[in-house]
VMD Tcl script that draws the C-alpha trace (Angstrom):
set ca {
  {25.50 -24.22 0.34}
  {22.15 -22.45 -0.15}
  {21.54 -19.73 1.70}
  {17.69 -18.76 3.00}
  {17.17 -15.40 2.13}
  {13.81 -14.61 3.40}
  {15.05 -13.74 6.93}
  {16.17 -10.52 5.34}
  {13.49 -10.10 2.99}
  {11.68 -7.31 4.75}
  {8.29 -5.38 3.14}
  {8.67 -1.90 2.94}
  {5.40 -0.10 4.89}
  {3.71 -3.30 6.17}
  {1.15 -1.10 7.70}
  {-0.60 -1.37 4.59}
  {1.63 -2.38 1.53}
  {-0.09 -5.79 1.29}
  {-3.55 -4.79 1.22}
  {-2.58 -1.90 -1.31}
  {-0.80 -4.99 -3.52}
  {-3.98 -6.63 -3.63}
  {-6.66 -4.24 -4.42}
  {-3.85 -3.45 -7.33}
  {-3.75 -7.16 -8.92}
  {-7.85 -7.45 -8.08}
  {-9.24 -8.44 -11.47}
  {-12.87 -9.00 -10.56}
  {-14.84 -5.22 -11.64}
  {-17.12 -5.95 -8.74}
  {-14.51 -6.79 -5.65}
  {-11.88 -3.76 -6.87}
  {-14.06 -0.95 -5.54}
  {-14.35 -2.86 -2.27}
  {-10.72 -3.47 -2.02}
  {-9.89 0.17 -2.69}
  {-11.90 2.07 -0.19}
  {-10.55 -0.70 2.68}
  {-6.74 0.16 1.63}
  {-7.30 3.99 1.53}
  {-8.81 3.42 4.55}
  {-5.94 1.81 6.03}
  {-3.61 4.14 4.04}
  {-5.55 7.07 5.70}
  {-4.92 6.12 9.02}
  {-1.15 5.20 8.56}
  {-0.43 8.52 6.84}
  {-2.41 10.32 10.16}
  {0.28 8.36 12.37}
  {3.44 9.41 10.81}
  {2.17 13.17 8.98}
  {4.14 14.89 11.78}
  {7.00 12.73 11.92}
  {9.86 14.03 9.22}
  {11.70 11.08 9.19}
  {8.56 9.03 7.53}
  {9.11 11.33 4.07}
  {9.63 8.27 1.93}
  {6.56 6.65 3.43}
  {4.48 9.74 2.90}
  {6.01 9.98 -0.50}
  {4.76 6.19 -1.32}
  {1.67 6.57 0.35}
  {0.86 9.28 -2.18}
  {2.08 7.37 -5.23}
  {0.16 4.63 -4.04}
  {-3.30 6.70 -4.07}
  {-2.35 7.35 -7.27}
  {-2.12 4.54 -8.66}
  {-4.98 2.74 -7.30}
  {-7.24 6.16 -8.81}
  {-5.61 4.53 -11.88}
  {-6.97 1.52 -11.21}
  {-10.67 2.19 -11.01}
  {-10.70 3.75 -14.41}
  {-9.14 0.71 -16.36}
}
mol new
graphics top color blue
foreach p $ca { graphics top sphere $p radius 0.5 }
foreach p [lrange $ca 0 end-1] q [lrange $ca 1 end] { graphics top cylinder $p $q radius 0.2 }
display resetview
């Protein structure tokens, strides 16, 4: 009996997890800079929603890690 898991595959921070996923597998020098200011953008305005909410701390937490890593990005 197989069993369809995608109905409980759920993406952690929708708000702008996919858009930071791509700017992070963008291989083309000339499209990553593009990609990167649009997801900060987005991550900007997601971390203004929740930054007085406490119970958003892992979110914050990723949202930071995530900045980081795309600053990575740009210097490869």
């Amino acid at each position: 009996m197989a069993t369809d898991h995608s109905s409980s595959f759920r993406i952690l921070y929708p708000h702008w997890r996919k858009e930071y996923a791509a700017a992070l597998v963008e291989l083309d020098r000339k499209k990553l800079p593009e990609r990167v200011v649009a997801v900060e953008a987005t991550i900007y305005a997601r971390f203004q929603q929740i930054s007085q909410n406490s119970p958003h701390d892992a979110e914050r937490q990723a949202i930071a890690d995530a900045l980081a890593a795309l600053r990575r990005s740009q210097e490869r």
